[in-house]
C-alpha positions in Angstrom: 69.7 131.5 110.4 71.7 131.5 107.1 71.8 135.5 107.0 73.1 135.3 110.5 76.5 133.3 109.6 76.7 135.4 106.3 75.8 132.8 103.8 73.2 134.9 102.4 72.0 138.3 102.3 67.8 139.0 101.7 66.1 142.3 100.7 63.3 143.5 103.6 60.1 142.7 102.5 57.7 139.2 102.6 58.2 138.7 99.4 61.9 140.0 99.0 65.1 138.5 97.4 67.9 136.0 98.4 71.2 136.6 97.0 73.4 133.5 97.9 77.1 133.7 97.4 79.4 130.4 97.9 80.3 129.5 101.5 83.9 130.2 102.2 86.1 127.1 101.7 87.7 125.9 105.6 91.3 124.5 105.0 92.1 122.7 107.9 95.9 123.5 109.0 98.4 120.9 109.2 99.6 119.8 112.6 103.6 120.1 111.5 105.4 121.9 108.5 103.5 121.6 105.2 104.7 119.4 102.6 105.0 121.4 99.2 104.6 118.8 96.2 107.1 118.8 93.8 105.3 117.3 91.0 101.4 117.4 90.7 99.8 114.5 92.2 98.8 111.6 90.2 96.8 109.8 92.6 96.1 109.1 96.3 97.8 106.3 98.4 95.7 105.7 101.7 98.1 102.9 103.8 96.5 100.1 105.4 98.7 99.4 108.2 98.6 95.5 109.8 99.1 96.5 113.2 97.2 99.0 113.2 94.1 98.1 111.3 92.5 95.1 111.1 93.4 93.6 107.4 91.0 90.7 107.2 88.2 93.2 108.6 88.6 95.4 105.3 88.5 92.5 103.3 85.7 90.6 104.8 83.3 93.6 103.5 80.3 92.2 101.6 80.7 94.0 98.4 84.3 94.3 98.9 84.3 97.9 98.6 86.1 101.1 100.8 83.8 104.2 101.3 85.9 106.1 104.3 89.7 106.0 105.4 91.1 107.6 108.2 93.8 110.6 107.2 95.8 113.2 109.0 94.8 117.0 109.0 97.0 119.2 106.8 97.3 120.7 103.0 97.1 117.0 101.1 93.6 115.6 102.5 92.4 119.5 102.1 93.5 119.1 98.4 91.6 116.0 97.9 89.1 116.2 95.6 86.0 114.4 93.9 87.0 112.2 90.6 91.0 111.9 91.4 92.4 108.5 91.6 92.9 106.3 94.8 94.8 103.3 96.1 94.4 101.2 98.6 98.2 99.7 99.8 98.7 97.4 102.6 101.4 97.7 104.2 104.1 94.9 104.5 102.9 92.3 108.1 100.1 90.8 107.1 100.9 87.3 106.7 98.1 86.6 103.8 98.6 89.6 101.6 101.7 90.9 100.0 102.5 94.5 100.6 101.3 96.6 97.7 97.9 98.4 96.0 94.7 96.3 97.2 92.5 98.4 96.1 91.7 100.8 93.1 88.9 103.9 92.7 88.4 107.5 93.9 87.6 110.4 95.8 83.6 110.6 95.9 84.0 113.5 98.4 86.0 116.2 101.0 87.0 114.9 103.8 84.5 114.6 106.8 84.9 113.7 110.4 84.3 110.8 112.4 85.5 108.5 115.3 86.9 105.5 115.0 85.1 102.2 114.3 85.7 98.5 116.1 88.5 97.4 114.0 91.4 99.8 115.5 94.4 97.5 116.7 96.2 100.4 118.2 93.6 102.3 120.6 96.2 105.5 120.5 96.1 105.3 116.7 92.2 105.4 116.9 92.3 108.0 119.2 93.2 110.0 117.3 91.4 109.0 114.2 88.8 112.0 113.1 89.0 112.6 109.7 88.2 110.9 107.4 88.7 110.5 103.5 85.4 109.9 101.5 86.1 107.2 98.8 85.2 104.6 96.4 87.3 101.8 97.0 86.8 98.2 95.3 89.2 95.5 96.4 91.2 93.6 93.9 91.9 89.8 94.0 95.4 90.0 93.5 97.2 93.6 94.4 100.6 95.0 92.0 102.6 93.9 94.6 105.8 96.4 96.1 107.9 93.8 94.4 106.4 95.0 91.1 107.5 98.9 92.7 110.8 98.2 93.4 111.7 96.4 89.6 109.9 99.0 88.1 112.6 102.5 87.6 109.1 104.4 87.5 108.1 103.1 91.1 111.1 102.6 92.8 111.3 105.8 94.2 107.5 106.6 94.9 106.9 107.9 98.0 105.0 104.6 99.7 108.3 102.8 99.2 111.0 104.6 100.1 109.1 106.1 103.2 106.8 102.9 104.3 105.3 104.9 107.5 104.9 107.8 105.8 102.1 110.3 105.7 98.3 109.5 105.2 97.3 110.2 102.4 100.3 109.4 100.4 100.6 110.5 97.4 102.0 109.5 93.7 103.2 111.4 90.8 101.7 111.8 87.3 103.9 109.5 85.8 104.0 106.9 88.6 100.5 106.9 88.6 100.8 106.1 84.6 103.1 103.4 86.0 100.7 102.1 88.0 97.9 102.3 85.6 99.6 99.5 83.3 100.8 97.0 86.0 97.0 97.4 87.0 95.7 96.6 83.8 97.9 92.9 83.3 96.2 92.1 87.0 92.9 92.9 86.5 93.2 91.1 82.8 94.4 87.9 84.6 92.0 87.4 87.6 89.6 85.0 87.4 86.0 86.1 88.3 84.7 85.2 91.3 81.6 82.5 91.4 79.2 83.2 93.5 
C-alpha cells in the first residue's frame, strides 16, 4: 500500500529492501491573499472570542489546560510548528475576564482536522470550524491584561490590539513576544497557588 502512494520504493525479492524517503509536506492554501510577515514571528496568539465560544466552558476544564484550537487554513497555521510559543487571549465581552493573554504554552503538533465540539455560540462559526491547532495550553489565574498592551510602547501596536477580529492564529513579533515574556513573569510571580 505504501509503494502504491510513493512513500516507499522495495527491491523484488521476499527478502528484499525498503528505501523510505520523507513524505512530501501538504501546505494547505489560504482561502484569501497570503499575509507575508514582516518580522519573524515571536509567538502564536489563538483569540478566544465571547460570542463565539463559550469562555466559562474553557475555563471550567479540570486541569485547566488547552490541547486543540480552532484556526483558519492559509500560510500561518501551515507554519506552525512543535516547541514555538502560544497565547491564549480572550477577547474583550466577557463580563468575568478582562480582555488579554489567559493562557501560556506551545505548539505540541501540525495542525489536524476536526468538527466542532458542544461549546460553539455561533453555529455558522462552528460550521466552519475544521482545523484545528495542536497545543499545550495552561490557563493562568490572572491574564497580562490589553491594558498592560496598550501602556506598554512594545505592545501597543501588536497585531491583537490594533486588529481585535483579526486572523486566527494571530501572531506577535520577536520583540513583543520579549515584551510579553516580562509582564508574564510579575503575574505568574504574584498569584497565589491554588488550594485544593
Amino acid at each position: 500500500m505504501l509503494a502504491a502512494q510513493h512513500l516507499i520504493e522495495t527491491d523484488p525479492g521476499p527478502s528484499a529492501s525498503v528505501h523510505v524517503s520523507p513524505a512530501e509536506t501538504v501546505v494547505m492554501e489560504a482561502a484569501g491573499p497570503e499575509q507575508h510577515l514582516a518580522e519573524p514571528t515571536g509567538a502564536w496568539i489563538l483569540q478566544l472570542s465571547p460570542d463565539v465560544y463559550s469562555v466559562d466552558r474553557v475555563f471550567a476544564a479540570p486541569d485547566q489546560h488547552v490541547r486543540l484550537w480552532s484556526v483558519e487554513h492559509g500560510q500561518r497555521s501551515a507554519s506552525m510548528e512543535y516547541g514555538q510559543p502560544v497565547y491564549l487571549w480572550v477577547s474583550e465581552g466577557d463580563p468575568y475576564r478582562e480582555s488579554g493573554i489567559w493562557g501560556v504554552g506551545w505548539i505540541a503538533g501540525p495542525c489536524i482536522r476536526g468538527i466542532a465540539d458542544e461549546g460553539w455560540l455561533d453555529r455558522e462559526a462552528a460550521i466552519r470550524a475544521d482545523l484545528f491547532a495542536v497545543v499545550e495550553i495552561r490557563l493562568l489565574d490572572a491574564p497580562v491584561g490589553r491594558e498592560k498592551f496598550l501602556k506598554d510602547v512594545r505592545l501597543v501596536d501588536a497585531e491583537v490590539v490594533r486588529d481585535p477580529y483579526g486572523p486566527n492564529p494571530g501572531i506577535l513579533s520577536l520583540s513583543e513576544a520579549l515584551a510579553v515574556a516580562e509582564h508574564l513573569h510579575s503575574v505568574l510571580s504574584s498569584c497565589v497557588p491554588r488550594v485544593a
